[in-house]
Backbone as CSV, one residue per row, in Angstrom:
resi,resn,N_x,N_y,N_z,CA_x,CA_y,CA_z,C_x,C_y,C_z
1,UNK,167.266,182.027,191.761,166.055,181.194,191.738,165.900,180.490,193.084
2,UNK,164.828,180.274,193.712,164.354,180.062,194.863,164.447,178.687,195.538
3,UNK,164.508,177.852,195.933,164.731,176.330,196.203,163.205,176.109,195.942
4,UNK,162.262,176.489,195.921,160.616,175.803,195.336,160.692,176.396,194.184
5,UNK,161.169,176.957,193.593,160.821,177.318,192.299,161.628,176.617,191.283
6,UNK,163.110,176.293,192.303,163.949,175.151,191.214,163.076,173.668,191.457
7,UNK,161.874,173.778,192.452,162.042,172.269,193.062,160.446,172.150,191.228
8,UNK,159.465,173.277,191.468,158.431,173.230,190.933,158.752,173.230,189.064
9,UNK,159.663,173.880,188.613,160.316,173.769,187.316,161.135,172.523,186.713
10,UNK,161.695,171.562,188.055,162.121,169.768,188.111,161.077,169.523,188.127
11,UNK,160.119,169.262,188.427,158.616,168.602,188.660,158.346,168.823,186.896
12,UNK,157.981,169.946,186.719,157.600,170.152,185.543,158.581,169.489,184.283
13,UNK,159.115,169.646,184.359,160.633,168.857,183.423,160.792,167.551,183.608
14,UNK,160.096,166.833,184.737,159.698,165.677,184.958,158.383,165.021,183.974
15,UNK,157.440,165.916,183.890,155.701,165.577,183.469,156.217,165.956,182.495
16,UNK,156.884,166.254,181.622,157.073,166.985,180.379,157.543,165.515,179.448
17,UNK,156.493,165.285,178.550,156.991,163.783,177.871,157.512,164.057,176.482
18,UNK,157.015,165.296,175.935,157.219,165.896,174.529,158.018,167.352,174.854
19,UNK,158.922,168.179,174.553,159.235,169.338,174.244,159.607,169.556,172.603
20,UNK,159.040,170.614,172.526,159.100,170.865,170.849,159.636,172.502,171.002
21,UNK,161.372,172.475,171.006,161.893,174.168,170.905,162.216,174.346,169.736
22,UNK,161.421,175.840,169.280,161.988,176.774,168.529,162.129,175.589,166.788
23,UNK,161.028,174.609,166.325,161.590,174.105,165.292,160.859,174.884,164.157
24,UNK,161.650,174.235,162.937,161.146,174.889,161.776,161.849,173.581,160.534
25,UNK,161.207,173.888,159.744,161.156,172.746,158.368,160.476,173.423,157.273
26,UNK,161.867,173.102,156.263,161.811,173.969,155.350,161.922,172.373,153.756
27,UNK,161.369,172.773,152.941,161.243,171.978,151.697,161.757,172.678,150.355
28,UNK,162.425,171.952,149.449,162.808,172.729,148.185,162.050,172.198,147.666
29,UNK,161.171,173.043,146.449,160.460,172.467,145.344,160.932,172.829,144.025
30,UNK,161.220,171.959,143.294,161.922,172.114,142.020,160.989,172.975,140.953
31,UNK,161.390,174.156,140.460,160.088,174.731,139.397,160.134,173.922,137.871
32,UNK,161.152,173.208,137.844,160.805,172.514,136.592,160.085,171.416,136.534
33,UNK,158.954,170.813,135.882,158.115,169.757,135.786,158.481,168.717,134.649
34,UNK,159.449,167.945,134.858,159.904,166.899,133.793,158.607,166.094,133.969
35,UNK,157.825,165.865,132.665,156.853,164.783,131.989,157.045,164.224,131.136
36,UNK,158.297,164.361,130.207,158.707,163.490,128.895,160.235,162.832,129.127
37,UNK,160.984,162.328,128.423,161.860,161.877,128.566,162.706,162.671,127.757
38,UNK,162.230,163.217,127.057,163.285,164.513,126.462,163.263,165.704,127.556
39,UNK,162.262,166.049,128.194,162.590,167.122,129.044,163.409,166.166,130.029
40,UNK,163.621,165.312,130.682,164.448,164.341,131.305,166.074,164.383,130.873
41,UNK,166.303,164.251,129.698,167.370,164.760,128.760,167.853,165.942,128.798
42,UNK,166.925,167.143,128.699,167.258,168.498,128.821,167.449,168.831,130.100
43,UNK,166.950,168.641,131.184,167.383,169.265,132.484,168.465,168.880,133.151
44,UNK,169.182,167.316,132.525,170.812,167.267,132.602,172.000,168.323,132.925
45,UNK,171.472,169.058,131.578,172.352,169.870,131.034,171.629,171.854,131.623
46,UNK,170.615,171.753,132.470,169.932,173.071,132.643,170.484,173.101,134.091
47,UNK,170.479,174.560,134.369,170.277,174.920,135.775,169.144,174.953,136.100
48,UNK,169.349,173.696,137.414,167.985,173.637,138.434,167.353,174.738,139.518
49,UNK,166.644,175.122,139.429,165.855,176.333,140.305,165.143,175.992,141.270
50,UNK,164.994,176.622,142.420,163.994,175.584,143.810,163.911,176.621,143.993
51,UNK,162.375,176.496,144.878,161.618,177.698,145.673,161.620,177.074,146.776
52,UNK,161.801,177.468,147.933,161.940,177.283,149.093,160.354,177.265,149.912
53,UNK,159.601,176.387,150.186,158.569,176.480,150.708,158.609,176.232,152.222
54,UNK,158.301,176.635,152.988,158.163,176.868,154.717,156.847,175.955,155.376
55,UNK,157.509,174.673,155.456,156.229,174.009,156.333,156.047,174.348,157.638
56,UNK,157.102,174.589,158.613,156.877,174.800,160.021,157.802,176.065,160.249
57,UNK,157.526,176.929,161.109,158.724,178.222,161.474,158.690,178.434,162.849
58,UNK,159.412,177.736,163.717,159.824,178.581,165.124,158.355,178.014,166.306
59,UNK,158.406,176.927,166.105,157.760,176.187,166.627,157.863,175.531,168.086
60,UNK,157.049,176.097,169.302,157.890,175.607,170.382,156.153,175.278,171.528
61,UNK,156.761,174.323,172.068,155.494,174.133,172.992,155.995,172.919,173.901
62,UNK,155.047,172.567,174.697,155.526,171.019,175.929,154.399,170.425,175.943
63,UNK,154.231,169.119,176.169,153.022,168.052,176.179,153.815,166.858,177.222
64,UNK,152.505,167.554,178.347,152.558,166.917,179.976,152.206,164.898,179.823
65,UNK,152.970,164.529,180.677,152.518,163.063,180.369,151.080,162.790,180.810
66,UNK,150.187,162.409,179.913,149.189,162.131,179.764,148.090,162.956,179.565
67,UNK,148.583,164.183,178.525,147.643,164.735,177.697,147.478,164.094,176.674
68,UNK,146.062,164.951,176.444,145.704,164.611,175.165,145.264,165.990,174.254
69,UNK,146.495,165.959,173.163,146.517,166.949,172.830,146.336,166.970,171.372
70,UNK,145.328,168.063,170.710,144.976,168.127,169.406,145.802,169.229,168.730
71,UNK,146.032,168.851,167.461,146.799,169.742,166.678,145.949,169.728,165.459
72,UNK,145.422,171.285,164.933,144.290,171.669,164.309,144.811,172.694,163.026
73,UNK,144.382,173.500,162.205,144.670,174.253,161.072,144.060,173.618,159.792
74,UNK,144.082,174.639,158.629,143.391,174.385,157.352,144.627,173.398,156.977
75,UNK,144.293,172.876,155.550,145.134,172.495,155.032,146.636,173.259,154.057
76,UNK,147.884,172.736,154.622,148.599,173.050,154.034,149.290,173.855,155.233
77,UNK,149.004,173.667,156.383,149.473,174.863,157.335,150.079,174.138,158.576
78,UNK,150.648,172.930,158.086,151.992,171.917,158.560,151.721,170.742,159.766
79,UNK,150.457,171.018,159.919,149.888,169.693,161.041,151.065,168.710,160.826
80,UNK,150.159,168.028,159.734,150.926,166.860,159.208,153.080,166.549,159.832
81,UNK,153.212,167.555,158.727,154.679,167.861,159.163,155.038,167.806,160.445
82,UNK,154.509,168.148,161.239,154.569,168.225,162.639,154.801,167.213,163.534
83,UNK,153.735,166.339,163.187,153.056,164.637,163.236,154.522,164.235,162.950
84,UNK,154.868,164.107,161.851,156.007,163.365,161.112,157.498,163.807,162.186
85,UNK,157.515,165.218,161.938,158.689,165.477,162.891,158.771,164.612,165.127
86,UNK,157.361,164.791,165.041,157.514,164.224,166.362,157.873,162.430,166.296
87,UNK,157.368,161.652,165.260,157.566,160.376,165.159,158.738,160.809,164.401
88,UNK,159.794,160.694,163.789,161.259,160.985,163.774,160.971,160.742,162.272
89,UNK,160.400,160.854,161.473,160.325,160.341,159.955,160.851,161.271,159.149
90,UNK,160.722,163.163,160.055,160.891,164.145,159.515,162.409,164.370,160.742
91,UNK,163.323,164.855,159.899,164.153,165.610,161.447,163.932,167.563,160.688
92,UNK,163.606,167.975,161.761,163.566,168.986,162.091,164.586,170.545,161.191
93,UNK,164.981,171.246,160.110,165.884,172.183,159.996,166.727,172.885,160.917
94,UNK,165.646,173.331,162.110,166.654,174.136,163.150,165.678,173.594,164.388
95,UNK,166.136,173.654,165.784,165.220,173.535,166.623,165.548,172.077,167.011
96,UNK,164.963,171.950,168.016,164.741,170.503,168.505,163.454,169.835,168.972
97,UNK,163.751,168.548,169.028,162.425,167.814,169.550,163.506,167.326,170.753
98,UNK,162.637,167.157,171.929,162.845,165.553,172.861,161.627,165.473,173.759
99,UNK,162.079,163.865,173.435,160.442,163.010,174.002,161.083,161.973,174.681
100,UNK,160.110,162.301,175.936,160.653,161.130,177.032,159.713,159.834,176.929
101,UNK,159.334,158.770,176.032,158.441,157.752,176.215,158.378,157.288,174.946
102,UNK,158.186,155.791,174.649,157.958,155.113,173.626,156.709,155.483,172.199
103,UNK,157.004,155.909,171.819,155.682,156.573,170.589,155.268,155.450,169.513
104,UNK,154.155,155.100,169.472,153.206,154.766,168.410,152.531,155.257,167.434
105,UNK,153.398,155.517,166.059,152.492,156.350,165.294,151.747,155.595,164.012
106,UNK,150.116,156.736,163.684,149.285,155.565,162.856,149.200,157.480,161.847
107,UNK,150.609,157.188,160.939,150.472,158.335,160.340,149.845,158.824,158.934
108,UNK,150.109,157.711,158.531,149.192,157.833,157.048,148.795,156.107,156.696
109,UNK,147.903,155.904,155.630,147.448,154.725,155.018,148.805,153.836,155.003
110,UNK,148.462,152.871,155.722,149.423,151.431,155.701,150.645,151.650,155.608
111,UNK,151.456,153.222,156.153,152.658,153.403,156.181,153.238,152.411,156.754
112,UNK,155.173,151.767,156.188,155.433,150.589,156.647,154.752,149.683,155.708
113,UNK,154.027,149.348,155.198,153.264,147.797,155.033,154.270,147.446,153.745
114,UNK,154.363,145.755,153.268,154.471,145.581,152.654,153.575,145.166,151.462
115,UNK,152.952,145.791,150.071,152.088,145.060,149.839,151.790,143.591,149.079
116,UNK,153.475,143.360,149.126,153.454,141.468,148.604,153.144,140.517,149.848
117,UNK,153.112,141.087,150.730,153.000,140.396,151.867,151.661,140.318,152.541
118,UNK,151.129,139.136,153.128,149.759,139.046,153.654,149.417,139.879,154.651
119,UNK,148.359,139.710,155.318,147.866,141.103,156.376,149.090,140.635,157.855
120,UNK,149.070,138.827,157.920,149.442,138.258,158.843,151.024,138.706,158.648
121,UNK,151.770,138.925,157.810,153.249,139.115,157.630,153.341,140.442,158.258
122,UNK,152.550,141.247,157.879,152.716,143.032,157.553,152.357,142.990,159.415
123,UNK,151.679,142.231,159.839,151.176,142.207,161.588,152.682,142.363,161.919
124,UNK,153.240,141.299,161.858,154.546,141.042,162.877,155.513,142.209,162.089
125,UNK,155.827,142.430,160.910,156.638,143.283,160.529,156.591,144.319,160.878
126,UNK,155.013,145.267,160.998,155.082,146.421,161.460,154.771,146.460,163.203
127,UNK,155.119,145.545,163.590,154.531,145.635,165.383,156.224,145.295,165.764
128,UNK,156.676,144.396,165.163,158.182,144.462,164.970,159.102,145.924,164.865
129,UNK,158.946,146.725,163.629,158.998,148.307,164.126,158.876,148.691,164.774
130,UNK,157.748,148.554,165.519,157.038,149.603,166.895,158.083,148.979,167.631
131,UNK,158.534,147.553,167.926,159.568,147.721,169.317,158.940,146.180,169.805
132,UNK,157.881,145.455,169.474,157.393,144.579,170.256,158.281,143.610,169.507
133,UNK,158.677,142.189,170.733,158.930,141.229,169.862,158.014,139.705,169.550
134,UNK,158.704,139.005,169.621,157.933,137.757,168.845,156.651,137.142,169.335
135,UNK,157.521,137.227,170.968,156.309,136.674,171.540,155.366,137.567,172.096
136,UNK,155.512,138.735,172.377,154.362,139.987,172.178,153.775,139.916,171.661
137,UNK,153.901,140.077,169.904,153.280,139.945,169.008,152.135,138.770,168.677
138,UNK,152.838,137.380,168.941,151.792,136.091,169.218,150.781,136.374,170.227
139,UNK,151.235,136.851,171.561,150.089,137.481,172.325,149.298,137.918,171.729
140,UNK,149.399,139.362,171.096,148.996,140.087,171.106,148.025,140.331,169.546
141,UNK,148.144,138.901,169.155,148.144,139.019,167.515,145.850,138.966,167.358
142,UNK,145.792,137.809,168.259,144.506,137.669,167.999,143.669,138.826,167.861
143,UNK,144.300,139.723,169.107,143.295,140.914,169.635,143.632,142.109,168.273
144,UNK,144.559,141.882,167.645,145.014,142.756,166.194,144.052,142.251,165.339
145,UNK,143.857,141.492,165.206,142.988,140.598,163.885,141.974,141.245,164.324
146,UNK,141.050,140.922,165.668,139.905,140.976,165.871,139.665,142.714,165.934
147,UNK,140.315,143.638,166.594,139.833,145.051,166.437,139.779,145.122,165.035
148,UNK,140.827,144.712,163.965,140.738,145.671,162.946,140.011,144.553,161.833
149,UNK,138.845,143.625,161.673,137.708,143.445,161.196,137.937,143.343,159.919
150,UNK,139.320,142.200,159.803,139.698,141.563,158.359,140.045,140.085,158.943
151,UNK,139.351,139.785,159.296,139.929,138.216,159.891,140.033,137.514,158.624
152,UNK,138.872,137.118,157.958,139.294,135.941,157.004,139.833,136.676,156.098
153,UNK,140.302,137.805,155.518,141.365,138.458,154.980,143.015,138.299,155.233
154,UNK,143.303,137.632,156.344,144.029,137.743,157.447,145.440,137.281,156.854
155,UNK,145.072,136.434,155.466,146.466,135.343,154.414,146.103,135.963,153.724
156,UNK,145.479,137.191,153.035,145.631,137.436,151.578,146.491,138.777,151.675
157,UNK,147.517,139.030,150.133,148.326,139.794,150.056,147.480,141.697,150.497
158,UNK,148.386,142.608,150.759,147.959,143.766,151.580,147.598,144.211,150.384
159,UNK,147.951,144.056,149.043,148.059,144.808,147.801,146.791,144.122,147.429
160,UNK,146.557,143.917,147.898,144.494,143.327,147.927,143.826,143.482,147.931
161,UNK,144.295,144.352,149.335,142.996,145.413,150.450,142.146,146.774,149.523
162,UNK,141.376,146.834,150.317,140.735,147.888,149.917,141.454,148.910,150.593
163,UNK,141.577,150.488,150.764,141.981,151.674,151.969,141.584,151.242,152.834
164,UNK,140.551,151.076,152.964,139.635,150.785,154.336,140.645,150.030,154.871
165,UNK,140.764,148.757,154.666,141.370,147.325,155.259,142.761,147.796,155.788
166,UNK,143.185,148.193,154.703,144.585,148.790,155.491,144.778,149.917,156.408
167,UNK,143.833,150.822,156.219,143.618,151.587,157.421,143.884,151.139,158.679
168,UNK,142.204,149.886,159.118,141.775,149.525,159.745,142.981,148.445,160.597
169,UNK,143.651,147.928,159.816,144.789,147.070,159.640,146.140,147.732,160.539
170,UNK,146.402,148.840,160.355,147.699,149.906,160.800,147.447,150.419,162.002
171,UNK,146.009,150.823,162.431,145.375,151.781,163.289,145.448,150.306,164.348
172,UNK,144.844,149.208,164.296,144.896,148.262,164.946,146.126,147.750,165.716
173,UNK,147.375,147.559,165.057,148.540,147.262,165.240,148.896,148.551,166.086
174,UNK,148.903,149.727,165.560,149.202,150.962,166.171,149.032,150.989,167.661
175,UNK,147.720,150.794,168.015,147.002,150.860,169.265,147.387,149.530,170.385
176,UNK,147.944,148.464,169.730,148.250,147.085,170.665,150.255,147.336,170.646
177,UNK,150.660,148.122,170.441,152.300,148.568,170.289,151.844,148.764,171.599
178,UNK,151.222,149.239,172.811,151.407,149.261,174.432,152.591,150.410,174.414
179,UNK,152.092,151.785,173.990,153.504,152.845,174.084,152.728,153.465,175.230
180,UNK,153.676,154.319,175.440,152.998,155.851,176.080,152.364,156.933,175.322
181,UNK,152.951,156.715,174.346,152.535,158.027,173.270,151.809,157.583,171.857
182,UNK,150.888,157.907,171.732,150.048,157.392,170.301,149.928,158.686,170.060
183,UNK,150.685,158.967,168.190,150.575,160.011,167.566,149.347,159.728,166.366
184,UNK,148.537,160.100,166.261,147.361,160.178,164.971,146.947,161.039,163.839
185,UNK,147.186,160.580,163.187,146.884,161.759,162.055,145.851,161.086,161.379
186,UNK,144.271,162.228,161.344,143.283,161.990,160.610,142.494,160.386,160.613
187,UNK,142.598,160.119,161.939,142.227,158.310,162.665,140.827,158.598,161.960
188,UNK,139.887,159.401,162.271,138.609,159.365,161.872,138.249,159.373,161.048
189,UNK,139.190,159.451,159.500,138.964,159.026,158.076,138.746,157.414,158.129
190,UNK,139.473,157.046,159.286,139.611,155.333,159.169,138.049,154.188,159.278
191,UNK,137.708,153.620,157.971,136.754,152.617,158.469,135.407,153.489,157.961
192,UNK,134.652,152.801,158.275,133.196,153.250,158.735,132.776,153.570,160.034
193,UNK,131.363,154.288,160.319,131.146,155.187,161.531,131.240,153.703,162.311
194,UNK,130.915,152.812,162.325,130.881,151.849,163.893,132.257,151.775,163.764
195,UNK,133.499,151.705,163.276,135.132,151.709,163.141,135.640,152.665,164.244
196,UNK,134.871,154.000,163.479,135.406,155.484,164.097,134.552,155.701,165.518
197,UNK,133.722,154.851,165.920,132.887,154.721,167.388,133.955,153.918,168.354
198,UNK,134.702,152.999,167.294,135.704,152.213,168.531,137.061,152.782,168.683
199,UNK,137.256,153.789,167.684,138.359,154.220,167.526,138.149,155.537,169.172
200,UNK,136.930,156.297,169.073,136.669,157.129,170.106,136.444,156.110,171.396
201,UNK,136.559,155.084,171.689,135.805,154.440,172.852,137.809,153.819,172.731
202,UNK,138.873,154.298,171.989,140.400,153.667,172.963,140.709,154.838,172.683
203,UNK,140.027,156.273,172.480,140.450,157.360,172.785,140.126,157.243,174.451
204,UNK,139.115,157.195,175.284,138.876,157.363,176.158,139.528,156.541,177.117
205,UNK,139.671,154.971,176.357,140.684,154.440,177.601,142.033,154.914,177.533
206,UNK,142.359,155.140,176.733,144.204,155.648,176.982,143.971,157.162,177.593
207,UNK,142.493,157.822,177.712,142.895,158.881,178.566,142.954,158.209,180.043
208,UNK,141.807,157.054,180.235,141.516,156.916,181.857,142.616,156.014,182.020
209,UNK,144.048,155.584,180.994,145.268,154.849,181.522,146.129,156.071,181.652
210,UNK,145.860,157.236,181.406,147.387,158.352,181.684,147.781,158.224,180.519
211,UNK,147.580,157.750,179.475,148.707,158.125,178.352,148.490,159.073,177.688
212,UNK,149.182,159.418,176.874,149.855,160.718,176.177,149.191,160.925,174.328
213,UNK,148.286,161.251,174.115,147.792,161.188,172.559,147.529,162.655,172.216
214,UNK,148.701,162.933,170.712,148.282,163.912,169.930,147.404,163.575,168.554
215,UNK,147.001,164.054,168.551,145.417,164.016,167.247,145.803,165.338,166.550
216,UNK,146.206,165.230,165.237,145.617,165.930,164.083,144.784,165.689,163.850
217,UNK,143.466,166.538,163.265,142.125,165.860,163.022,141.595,167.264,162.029
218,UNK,140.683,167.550,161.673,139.953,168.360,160.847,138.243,167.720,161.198
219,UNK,138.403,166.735,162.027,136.940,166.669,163.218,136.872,167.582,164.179
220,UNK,136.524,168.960,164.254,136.727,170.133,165.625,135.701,169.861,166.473
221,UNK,134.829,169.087,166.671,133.938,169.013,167.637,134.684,167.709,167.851
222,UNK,135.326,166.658,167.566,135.827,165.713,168.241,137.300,166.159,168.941
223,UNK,137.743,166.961,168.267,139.070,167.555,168.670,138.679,168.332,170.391
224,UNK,137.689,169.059,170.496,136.952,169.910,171.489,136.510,168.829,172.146
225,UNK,136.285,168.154,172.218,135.698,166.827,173.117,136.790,166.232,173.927
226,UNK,137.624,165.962,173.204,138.555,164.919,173.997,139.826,165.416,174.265
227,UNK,140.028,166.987,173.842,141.485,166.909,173.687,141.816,167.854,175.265
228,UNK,142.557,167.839,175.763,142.891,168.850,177.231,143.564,169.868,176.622
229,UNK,144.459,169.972,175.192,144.574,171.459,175.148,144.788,171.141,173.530
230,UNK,145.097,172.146,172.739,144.679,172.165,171.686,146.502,173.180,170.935
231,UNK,147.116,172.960,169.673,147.922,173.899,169.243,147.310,174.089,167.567
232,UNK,146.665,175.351,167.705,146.165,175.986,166.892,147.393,176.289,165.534
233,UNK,147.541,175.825,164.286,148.631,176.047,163.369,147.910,176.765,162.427
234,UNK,148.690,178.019,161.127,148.231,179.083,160.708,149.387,179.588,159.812
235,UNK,149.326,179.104,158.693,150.626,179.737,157.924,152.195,179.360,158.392
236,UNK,151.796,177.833,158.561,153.145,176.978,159.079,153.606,177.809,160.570
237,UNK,153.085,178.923,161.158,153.643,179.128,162.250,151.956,179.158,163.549
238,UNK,152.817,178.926,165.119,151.676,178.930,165.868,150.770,179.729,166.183
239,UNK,149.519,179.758,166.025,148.287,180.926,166.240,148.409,181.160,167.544
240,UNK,147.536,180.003,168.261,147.277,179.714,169.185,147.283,178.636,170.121
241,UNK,147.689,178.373,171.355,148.078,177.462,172.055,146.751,177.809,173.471
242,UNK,145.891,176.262,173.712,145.223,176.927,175.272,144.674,175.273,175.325
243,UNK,143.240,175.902,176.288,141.885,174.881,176.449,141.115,174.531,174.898
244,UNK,140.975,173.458,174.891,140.413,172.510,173.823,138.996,173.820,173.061
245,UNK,138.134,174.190,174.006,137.025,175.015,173.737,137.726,175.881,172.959
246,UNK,138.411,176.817,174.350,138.939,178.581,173.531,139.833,178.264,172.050
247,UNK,140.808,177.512,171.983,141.393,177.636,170.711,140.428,177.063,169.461
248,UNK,139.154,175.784,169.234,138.854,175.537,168.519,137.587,176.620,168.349
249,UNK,137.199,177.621,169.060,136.054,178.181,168.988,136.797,179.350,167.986
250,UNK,138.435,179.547,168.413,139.123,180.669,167.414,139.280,180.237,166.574
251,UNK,139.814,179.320,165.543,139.512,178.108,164.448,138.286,178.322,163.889
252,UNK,137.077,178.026,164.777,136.018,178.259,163.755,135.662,179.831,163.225
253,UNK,135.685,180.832,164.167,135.586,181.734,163.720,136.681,182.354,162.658
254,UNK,137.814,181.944,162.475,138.632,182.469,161.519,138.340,181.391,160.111
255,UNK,137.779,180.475,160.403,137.347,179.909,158.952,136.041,179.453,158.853
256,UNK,134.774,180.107,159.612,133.793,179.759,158.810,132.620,181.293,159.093
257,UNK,132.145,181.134,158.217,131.529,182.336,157.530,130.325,182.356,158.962
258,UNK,129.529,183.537,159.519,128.610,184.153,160.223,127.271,183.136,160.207
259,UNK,127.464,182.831,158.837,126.084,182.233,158.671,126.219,180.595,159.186
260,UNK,127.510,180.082,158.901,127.674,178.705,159.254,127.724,179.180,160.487
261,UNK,128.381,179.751,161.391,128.598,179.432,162.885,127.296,179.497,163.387
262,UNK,126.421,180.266,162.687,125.141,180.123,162.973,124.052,179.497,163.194
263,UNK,124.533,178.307,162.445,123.492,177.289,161.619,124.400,176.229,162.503
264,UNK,125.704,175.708,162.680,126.724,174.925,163.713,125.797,175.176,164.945
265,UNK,125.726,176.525,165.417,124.719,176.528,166.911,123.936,175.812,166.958
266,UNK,122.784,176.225,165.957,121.432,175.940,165.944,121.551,174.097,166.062
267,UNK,122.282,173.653,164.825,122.222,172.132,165.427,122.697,171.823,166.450
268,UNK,123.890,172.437,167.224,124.344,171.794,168.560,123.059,172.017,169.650
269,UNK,122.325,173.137,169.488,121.119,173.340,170.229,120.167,171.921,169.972
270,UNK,119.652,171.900,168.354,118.875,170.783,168.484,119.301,169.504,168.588
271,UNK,120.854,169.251,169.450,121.106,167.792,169.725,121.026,167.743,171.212
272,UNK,120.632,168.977,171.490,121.209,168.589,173.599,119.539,168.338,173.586
């Protein structure tokens, strides 16, 4: 190997904030369905049976510091899983992860929260997780309240909230953790459309700060908008890996019928 080619492959191994080699994640599902307390009784004494279901297989890719990268597929075809394995919630069967930078993840509804606890407790507890401490958090607390649009909610218990609130509540905290890496899964379920307008307007500043955001989404025209490259997922293993356009334009054509891509044109025509 060449002295620029070892120098250009360090460079690269440098910008490299995520590597994801060769993983895979595998789940047992039990075929028996205990619903009574006598079948509870009986499966004591039964041999248990599992089917082996395959969320991820042989999974490998790199994410440069300060992409923004979307991770796309139908349902059931391991996004999610993915999400989870990169924030450490999932470890991996075979394969590895390593990530060079502090991660912020806003992975499902009020994951973390407590719900005996007020919105103001669940603030410091879960920003506490992320890594910030006390007096971060006091900083940083007003500007939490105020993005996520439960202020006078702010003392009442989380087990209170509506989805919304706690959404709005997690996604908020999520985004003031000050990481390098914000992982998202399905942000644009969060709130109402003026919610999901501010949620796209700190998509754009954490691109123009350099940081690093993967998006699961099932929004493909928002995914195609913002993302610099895209990993196409397909039967728990990778389709396709590229530019934000080429992989979500293969996405649509493998799941929507002649007549929708048709009628998708025609309105993108009558919005320009």
């Amino acid at each position: 190997m060449s002295k620029k080619t070892k120098k250009k492959k360090k460079l690269e191994e440098k910008n490299t904030i995520i590597r994801v080699e060769n993983v895979s994640k595998f789940f047992r599902v039990p075929h028996q369905k205990i619903d009574s307390l006598r079948g509870m009784f009986v499966s004591v004494f039964s041999k248990k049976t599992y089917e082996e279901f395959v969320a991820l297989e042989d999974i490998s890719f790199d994410i440069k510091k300060g992409e923004f990268v979307g991770i796309i597929g139908k349902n059931g075809s391991g996004k999610s899983t993915l999400l989870k394995i990169l924030a450490g919630v999932y470890m991996p069967d075979s394969g590895k992860v390593v990530i060079n930078g502090r991660i912020s993840p806003f992975l499902e509804l009020g994951i973390g929260f407590n719900p005996e606890l007020s919105g103001r407790d669940n603030i410091y507890l879960n920003a506490t997780i992320l890594g910030l401490n006390r007096r971060e958090i006091n900083e940083k607390f007003d500007k939490i309240v105020e993005f996520s649009e439960i202020g006078r909610f702010i003392d009442q218990k989380v087990k209170n909230y509506s989805s919304g609130m706690q959404s709005k509540l997690a996604f908020s905290v999520a985004i003031h953790a000050n990481r390098e890496i914000l992982l998202m899964d399905e942000v644009l379920a969060v709130g109402d459309v003026a919610f999901q307008k501010k949620c796209l307007n700190i998509f754009e500043n954490y691109k123009n700060q350099g940081k690093t955001v993967v998006l699961v989404s099932h929004a493909i025209d928002t995914v195609e908008k913002y993302c610099d490259k895209v990993v196409y997922l397909s039967n728990s293993k990778i389709k396709k890996i590229g530019s934000s356009k080429e992989v979500c334009d293969e996405f649509l054509r493998d799941n929507l019928t002649k007549e929708q891509l048709k009628e998708m044109k025609q309105n993108e025509g009558n919005c320009i």
